[in-house]
ROLUMDREN-592922 format. One record per residue (C-alpha): residue number from 1; residue in one letter; x, y, z. Coordinates in Angstrom, 1 decimal. Layout:
! ROLUMDREN-592922
NODE   i aa     c1     c2     c3
NODE NUM  A      X      Y      Z
...
! end
This chain:
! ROLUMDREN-592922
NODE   i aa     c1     c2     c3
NODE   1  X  113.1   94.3  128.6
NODE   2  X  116.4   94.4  127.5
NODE   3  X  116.6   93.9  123.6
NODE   4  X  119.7   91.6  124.1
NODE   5  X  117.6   89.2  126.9
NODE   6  X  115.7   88.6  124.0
NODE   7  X  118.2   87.9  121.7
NODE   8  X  118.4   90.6  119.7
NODE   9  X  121.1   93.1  118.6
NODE  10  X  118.6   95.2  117.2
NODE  11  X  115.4   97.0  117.6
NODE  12  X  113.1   95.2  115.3
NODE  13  X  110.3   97.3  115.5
NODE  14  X  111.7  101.2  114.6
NODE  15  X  109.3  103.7  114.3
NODE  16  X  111.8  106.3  112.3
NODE  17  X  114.3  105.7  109.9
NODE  18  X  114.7  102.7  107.1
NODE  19  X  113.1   99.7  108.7
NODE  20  X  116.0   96.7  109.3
NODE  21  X  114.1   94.4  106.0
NODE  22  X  110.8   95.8  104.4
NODE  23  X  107.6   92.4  104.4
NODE  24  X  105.9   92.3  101.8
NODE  25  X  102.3   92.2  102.0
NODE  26  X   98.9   91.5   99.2
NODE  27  X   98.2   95.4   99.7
NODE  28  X  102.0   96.4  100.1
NODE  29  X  102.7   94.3   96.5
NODE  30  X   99.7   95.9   94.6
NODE  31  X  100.4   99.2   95.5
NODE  32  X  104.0   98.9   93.9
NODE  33  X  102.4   96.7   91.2
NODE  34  X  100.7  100.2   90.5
NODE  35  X  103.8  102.2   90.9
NODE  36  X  105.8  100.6   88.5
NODE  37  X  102.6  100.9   86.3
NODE  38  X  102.1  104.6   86.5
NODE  39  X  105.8  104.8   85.3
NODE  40  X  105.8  102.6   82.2
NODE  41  X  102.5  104.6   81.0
NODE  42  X  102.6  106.7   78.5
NODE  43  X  100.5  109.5   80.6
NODE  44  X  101.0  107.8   83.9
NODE  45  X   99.3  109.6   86.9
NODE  46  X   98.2  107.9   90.1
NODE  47  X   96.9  108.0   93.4
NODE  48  X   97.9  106.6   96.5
NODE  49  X   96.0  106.8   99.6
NODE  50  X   96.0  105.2  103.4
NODE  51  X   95.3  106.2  106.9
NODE  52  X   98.7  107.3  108.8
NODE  53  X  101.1  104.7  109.4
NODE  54  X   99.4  102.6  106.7
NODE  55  X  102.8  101.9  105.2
NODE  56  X  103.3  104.7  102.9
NODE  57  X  106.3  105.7  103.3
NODE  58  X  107.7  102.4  103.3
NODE  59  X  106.3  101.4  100.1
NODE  60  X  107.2  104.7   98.3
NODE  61  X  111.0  104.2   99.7
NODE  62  X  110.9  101.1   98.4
NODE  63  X  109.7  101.9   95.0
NODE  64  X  111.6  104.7   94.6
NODE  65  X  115.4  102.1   95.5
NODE  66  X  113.9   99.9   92.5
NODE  67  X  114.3  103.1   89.8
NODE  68  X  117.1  102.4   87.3
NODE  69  X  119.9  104.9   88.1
NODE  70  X  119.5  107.3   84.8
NODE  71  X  115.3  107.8   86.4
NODE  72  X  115.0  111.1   88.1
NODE  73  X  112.6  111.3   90.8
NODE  74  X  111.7  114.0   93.8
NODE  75  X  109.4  112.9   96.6
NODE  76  X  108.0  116.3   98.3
NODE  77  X  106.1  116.6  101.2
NODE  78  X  103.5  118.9  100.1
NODE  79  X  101.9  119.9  103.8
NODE  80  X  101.3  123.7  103.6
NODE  81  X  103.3  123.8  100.0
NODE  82  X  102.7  126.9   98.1
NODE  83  X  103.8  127.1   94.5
NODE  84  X  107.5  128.1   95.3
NODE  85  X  108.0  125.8   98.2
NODE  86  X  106.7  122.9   95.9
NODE  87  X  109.0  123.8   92.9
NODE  88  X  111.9  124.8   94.7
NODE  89  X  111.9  121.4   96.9
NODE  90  X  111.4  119.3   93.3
NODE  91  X  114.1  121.3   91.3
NODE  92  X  116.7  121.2   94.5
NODE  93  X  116.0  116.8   94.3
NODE  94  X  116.3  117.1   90.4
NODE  95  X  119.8  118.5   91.4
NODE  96  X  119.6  122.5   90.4
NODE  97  X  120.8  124.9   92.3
NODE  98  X  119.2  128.8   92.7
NODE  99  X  118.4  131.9   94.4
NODE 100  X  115.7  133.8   95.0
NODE 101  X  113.7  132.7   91.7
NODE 102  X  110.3  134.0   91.4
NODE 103  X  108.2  131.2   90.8
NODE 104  X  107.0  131.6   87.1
NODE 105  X  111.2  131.3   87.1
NODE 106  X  111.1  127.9   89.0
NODE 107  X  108.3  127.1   87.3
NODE 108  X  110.2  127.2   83.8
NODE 109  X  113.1  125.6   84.8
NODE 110  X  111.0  122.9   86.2
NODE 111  X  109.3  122.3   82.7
NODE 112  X  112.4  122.7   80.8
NODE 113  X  114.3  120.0   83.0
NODE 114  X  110.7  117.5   82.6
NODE 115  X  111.1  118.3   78.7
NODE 116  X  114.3  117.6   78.6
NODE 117  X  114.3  114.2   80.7
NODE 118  X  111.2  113.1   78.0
NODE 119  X  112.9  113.9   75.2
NODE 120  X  116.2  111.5   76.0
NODE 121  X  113.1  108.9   77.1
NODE 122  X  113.5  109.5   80.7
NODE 123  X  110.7  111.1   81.7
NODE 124  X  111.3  112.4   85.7
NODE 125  X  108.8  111.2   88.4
NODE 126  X  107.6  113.5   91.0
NODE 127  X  106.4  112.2   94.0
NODE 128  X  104.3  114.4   96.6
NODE 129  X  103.6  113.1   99.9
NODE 130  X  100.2  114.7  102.0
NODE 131  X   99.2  116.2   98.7
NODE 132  X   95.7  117.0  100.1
NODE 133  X   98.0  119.7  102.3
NODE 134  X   99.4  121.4   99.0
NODE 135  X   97.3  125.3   99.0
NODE 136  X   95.4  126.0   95.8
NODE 137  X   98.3  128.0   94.2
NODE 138  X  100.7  124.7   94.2
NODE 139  X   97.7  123.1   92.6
NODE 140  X   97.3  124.8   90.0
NODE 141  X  101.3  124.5   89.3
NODE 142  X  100.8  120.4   89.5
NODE 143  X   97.8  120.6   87.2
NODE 144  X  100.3  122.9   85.1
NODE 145  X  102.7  120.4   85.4
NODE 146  X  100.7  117.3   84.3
NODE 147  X   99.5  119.2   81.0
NODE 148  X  103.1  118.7   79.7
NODE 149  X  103.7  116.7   76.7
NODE 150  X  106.4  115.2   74.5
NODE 151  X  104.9  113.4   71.4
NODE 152  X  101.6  113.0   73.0
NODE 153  X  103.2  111.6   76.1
NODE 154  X  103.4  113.1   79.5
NODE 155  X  106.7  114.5   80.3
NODE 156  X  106.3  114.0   84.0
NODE 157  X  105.0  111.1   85.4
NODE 158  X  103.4  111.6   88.9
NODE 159  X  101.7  110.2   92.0
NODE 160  X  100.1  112.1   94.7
NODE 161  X  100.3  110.4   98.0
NODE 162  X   97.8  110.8  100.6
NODE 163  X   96.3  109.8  104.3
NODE 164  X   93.0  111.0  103.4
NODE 165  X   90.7  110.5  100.5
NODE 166  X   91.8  112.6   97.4
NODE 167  X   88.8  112.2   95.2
NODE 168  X   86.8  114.8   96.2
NODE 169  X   90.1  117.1   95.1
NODE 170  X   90.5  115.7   91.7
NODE 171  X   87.1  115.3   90.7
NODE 172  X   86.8  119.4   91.3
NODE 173  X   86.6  121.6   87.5
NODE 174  X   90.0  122.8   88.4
NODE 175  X   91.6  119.6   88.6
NODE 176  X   90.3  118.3   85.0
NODE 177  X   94.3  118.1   83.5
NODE 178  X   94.4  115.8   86.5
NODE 179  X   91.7  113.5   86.9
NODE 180  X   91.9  113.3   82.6
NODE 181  X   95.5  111.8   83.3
NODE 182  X   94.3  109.2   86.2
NODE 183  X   95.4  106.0   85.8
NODE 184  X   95.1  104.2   89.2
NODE 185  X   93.1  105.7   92.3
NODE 186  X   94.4  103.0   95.0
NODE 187  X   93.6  102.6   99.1
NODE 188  X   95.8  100.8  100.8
NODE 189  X   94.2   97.9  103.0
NODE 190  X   95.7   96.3  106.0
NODE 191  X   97.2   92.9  107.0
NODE 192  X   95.3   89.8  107.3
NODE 193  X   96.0   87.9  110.6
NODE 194  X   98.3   85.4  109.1
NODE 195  X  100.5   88.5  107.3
NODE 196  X  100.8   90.2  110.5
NODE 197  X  101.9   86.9  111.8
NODE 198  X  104.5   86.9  109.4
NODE 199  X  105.4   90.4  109.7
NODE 200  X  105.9   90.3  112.8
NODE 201  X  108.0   87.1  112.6
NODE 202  X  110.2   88.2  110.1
NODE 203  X  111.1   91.6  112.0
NODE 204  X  112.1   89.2  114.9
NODE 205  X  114.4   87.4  112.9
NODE 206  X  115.7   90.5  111.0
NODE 207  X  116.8   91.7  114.4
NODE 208  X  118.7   88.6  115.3
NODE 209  X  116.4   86.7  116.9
NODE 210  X  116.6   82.9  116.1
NODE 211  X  113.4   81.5  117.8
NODE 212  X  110.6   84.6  116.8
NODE 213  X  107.8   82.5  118.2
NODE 214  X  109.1   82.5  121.6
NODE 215  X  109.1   85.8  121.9
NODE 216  X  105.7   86.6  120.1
NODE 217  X  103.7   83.5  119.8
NODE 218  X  100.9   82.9  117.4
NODE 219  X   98.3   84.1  120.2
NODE 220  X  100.1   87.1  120.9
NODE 221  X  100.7   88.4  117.0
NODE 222  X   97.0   87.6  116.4
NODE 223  X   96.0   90.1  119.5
NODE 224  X   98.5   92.4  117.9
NODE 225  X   96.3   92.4  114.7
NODE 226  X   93.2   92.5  116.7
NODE 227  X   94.7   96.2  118.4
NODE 228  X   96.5   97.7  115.5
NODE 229  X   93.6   96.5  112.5
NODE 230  X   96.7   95.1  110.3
NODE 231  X   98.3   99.0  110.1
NODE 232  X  102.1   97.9  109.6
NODE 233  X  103.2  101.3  111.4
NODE 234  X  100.7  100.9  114.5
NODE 235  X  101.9   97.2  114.5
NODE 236  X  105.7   98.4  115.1
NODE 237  X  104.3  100.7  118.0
NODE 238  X  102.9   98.1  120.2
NODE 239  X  105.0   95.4  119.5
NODE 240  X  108.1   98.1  120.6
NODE 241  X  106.1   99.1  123.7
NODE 242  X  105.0   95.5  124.6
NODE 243  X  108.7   94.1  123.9
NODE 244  X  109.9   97.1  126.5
NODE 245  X  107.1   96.5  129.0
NODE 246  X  107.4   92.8  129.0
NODE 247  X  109.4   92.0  132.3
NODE 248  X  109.2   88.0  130.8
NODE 249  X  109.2   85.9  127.8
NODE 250  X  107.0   85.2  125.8
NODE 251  X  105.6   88.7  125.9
NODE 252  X  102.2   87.8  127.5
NODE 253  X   99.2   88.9  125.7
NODE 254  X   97.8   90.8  128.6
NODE 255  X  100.2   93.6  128.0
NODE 256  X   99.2   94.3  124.0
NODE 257  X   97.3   97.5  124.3
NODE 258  X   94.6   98.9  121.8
NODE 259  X   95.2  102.3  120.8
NODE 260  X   92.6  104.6  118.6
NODE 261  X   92.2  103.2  115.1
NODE 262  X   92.4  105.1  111.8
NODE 263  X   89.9  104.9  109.2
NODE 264  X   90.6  103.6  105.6
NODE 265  X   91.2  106.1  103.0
NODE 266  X   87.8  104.4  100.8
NODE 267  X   85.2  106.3  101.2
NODE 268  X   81.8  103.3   99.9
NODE 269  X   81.6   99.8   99.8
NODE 270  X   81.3   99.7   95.7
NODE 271  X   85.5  100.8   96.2
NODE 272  X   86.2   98.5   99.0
NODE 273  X   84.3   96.0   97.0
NODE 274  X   86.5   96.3   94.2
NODE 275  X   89.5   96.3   95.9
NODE 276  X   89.0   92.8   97.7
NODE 277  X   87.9   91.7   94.2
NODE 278  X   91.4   93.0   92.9
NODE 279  X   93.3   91.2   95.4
NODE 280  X   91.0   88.3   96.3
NODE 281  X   92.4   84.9   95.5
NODE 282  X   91.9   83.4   91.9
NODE 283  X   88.8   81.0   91.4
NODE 284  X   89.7   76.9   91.2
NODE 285  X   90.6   75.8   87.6
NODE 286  X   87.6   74.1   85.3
NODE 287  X   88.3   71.3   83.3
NODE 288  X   86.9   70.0   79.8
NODE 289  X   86.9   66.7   78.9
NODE 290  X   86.3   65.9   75.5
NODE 291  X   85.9   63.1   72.8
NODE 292  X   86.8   63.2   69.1
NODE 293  X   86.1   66.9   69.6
NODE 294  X   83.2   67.1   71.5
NODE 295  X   83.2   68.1   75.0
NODE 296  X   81.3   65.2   77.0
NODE 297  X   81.8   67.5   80.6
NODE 298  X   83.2   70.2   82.4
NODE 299  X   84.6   70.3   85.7
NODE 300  X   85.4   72.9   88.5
NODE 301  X   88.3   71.5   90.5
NODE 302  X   87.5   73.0   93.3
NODE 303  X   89.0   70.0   95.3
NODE 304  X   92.2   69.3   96.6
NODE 305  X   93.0   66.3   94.7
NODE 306  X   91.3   64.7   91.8
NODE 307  X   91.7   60.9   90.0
NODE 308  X   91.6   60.2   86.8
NODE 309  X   90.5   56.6   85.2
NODE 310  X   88.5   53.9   83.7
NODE 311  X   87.0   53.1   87.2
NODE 312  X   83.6   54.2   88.7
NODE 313  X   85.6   55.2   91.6
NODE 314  X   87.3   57.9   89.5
NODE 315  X   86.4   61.8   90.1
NODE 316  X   86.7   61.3   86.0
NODE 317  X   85.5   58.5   85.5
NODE 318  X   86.2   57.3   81.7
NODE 319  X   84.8   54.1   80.4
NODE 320  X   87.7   52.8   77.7
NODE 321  X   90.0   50.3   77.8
NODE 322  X   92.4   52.4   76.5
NODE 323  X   92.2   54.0   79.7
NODE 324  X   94.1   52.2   83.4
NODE 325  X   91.6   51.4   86.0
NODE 326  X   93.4   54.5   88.0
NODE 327  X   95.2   56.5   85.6
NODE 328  X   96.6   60.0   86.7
NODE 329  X   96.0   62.3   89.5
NODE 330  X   95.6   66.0   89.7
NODE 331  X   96.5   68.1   93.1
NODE 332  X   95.8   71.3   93.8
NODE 333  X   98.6   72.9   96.2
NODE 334  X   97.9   76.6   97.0
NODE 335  X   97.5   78.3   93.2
NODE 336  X   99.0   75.3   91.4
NODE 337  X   98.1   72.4   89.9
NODE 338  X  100.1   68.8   89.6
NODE 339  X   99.8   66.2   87.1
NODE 340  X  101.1   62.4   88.5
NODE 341  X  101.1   59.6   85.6
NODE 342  X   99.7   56.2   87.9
NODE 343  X  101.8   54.0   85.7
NODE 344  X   99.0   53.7   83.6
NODE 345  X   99.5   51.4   80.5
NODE 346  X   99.4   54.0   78.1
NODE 347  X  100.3   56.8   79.3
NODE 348  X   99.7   60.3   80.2
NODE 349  X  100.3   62.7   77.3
NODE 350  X  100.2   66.9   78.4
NODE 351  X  100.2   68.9   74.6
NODE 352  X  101.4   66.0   72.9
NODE 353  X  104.6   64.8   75.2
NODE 354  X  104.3   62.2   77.6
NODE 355  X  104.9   63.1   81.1
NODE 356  X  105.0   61.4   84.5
NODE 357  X  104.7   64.2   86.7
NODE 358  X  103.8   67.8   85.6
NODE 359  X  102.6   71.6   86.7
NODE 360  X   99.8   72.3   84.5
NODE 361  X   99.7   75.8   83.0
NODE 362  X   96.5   77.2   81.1
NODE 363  X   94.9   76.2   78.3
NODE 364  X   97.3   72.8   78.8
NODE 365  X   95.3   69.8   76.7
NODE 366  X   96.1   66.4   78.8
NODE 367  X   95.2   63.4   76.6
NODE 368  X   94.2   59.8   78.2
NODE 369  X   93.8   57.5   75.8
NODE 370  X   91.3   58.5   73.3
NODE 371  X   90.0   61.4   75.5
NODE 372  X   91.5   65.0   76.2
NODE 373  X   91.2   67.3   79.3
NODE 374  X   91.8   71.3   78.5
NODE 375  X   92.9   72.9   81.5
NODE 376  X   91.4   76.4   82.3
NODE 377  X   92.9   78.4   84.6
NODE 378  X   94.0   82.0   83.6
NODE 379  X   96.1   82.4   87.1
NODE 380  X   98.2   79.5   86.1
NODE 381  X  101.0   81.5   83.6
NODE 382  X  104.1   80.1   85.2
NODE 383  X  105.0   76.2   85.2
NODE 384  X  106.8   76.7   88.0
NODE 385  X  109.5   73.1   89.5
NODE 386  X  108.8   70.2   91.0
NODE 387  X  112.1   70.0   93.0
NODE 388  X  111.0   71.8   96.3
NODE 389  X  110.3   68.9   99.2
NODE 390  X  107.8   71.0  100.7
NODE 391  X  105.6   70.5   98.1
NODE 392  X  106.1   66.8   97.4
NODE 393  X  105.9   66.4  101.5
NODE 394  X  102.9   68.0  102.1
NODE 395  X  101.0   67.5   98.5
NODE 396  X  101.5   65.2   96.9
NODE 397  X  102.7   61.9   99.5
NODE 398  X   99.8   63.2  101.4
NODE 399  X   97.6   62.9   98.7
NODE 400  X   98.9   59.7   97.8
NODE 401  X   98.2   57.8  101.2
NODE 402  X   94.9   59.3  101.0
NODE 403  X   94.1   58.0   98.1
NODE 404  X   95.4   54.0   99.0
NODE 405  X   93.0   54.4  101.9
NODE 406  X   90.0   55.1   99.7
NODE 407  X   91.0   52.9   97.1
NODE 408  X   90.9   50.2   99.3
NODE 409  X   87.8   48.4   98.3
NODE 410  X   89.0   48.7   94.6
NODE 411  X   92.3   46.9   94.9
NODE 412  X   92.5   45.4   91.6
NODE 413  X   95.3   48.4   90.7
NODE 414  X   97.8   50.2   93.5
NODE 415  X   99.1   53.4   93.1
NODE 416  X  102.5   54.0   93.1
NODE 417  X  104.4   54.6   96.2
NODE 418  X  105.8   57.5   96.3
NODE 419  X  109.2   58.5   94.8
NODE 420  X  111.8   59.7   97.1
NODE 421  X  112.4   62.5   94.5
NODE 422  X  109.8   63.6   92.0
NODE 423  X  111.3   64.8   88.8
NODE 424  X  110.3   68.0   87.2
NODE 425  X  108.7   68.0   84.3
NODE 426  X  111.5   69.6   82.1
NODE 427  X  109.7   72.6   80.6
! end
């Protein structure tokens, strides 16, 4: 099919060159989590590992455009490197110019230039790409490399980048300088369904095209993740060949093919088992409540909403007259939590300040009356707004209506109706 019978003025799905937007993804954003670590450590030396076209490239392109201008860097490819084909393509990226150095010569300029760069707190970063394809004489000039020091801290920060599993390299005698330096040892994993969904999506609409689900409905992206496993770069290559096959739209899902798959880079279940701990979602808040300092009960609000009040009807159920019959609400929307005030007669006080509507943060103390509720959530860090309608639409109104239904039988307070524009809480 013609890209412009699509309604696009692009190709949205290149397989060489600088992608038209780089998607972000939960393995995509770790990885360059780690990056930026290995760089603001003090020895910083890391691994990064995934089959081919797990994204690499990408991610290293993109880390690499977020390095302050006075950072050096070199990515190398290291298939097949000896020593002076390593250290010649570094130095010529780190801007020198030679001829015909011997490679103790490259070698020393090399270490010079990475003592320099330290010195003036700029350590350079070196980069090497299919590092499992360096021979054992370029090696032995990383391991070189990573033994130099400026005040006790590494003068070049690295990370070797691979499509197979590099352990069994670094864990070798020889490698000791190395493997002593480690600071992260990462796989890359692949896409869920709903990120390749939005991959997918978002490529479409990078490319011009204004209606992305017409050309690649929901049905169709999930089959996509179903052939490619979630691999970004085999995701390009049959959505490019389905998009150029497809006589019609939408593409049909008949014509998604299923290539061979790679293997992940892990190499046991305790690493992948780890890594989906790393990433996995944070665990629902717990609450405390407590009287005149003793805590009376703890909560996991693993709910999506939970009520507050003097009423048996209550999740929290608090029996004080200083306390409305419904008295606040607390909703859970994605990895946040919201505090609504139910016009209660006196009030809802979060860390001494009264509030009507709030985004709870940990370690947050909301008082009711003559009791207190600490909020426990270590995930929760940022108080985040209120303004966005997408969360007062589907959170909170919902919520709301939900709770008149139930409340039903226990009419002797109504809940507010909802405000046309929830404030935010001014923190």
């Amino acid at each position: 099919m013609d890209l412009g019978a699509a309604g696009l003025y692009e190709q949205p799905f290149p397989t060489h060159g600088k992608p038209l937007s780089t998607l972000s993804y939960a393995s995509h954003e770790q990885a360059l989590k780690i990056l930026d670590e290995t760089c603001a450590a003090p020895n910083g030396l890391s691994l990064l590992q995934g089959p081919t076209l797990s994204g690499k490239s990408t991610i290293i392109r993109k880390f690499v455009d977020s390095l302050p201008q006075e950072s050096a860097h070199a990515v190398v490819d290291g298939n097949r490197l000896n020593t002076t084909g390593l250290l010649e393509a570094a130095l010529r990226q780190f801007g020198y110019v030679f001829d015909h150095s011997s490679p103790n010569e490259l070698l020393g300029m090399l270490r010079v230039f990475a003592l320099q760069q330290a010195a003036s707190q700029h350590p350079p970063i070196l980069i090497i790409e299919n590092a499992h394809g360096l021979n054992p004489s370029a090696l032995r000039a990383v391991c070189e490399l990573a033994t130099l020091e400026v005040r006790n801290t590494s003068a070049l920060k690295m990370v070797l980048v691979s499509d197979r599993p590099l352990r069994t390299i670094i864990d070798s005698p020889a490698m000791e300088c190395i493997s002593g330096r480690l600071l992260h040892d990462f796989h890359l994993h692949p896409m869920s369904s709903e990120e390749v969904v939005h991959y997918v999506h978002e490529k479409l609409r990078a490319a011009g095209s204004l209606m992305p689900e017409f050309i690649f409905p929901g049905t169709v992206c999930t089959e996509l993740w179903r052939s490619s496993a979630g691999w970004p770069g085999i995701i390009d290559r049959i959505a490019l060949l389905a998009l150029a096959q497809s006589e019609t739209l939408p593409v049909p899902v008949e014509i998604i093919e299923s290539p061979a798959l790679p293997n992940g880079t892990w190499d046991d279940l305790e690493l992948i088992e780890a890594q989906q701990q790393s990433t996995a979602l944070p665990g629902p808040p717990t609450l405390y409540v407590s009287h005149e300092g003793e805590t009376i009960r703890e909560l996991i609000f693993d709910m999506s909403r939970l009520l507050i009040g003097r009423s048996e009807h209550n999740d929290i159920a608090i029996g004080s007259r200083f306390i409305s019959r419904h008295h606040a609400l607390l909703v859970r929307h994605g990895s946040s939590t919201f505090l609504m005030d139910l016009n209660s007669s006196n009030g809802t006080f979060v860390n001494s300040r009264r509030v009507s509507n709030h985004v709870l943060v940990h370690d947050d103390v909301i008082t009711v009356g003559h009791h207190r509720i600490k909020f426990d959530d270590p995930h929760a860090t940022k108080r985040g707004s209120l303004d966005g309608n997408e969360f007062v639409d589907t959170a909170v109104m919902k919520t709301l209506d939900d709770m008149r239904k139930r409340l039903a039988e226990d009419n002797t307070e109504i809940l507010p109706a909802p405000p046309e524009n929830l404030p935010t809480s001014g923190i």
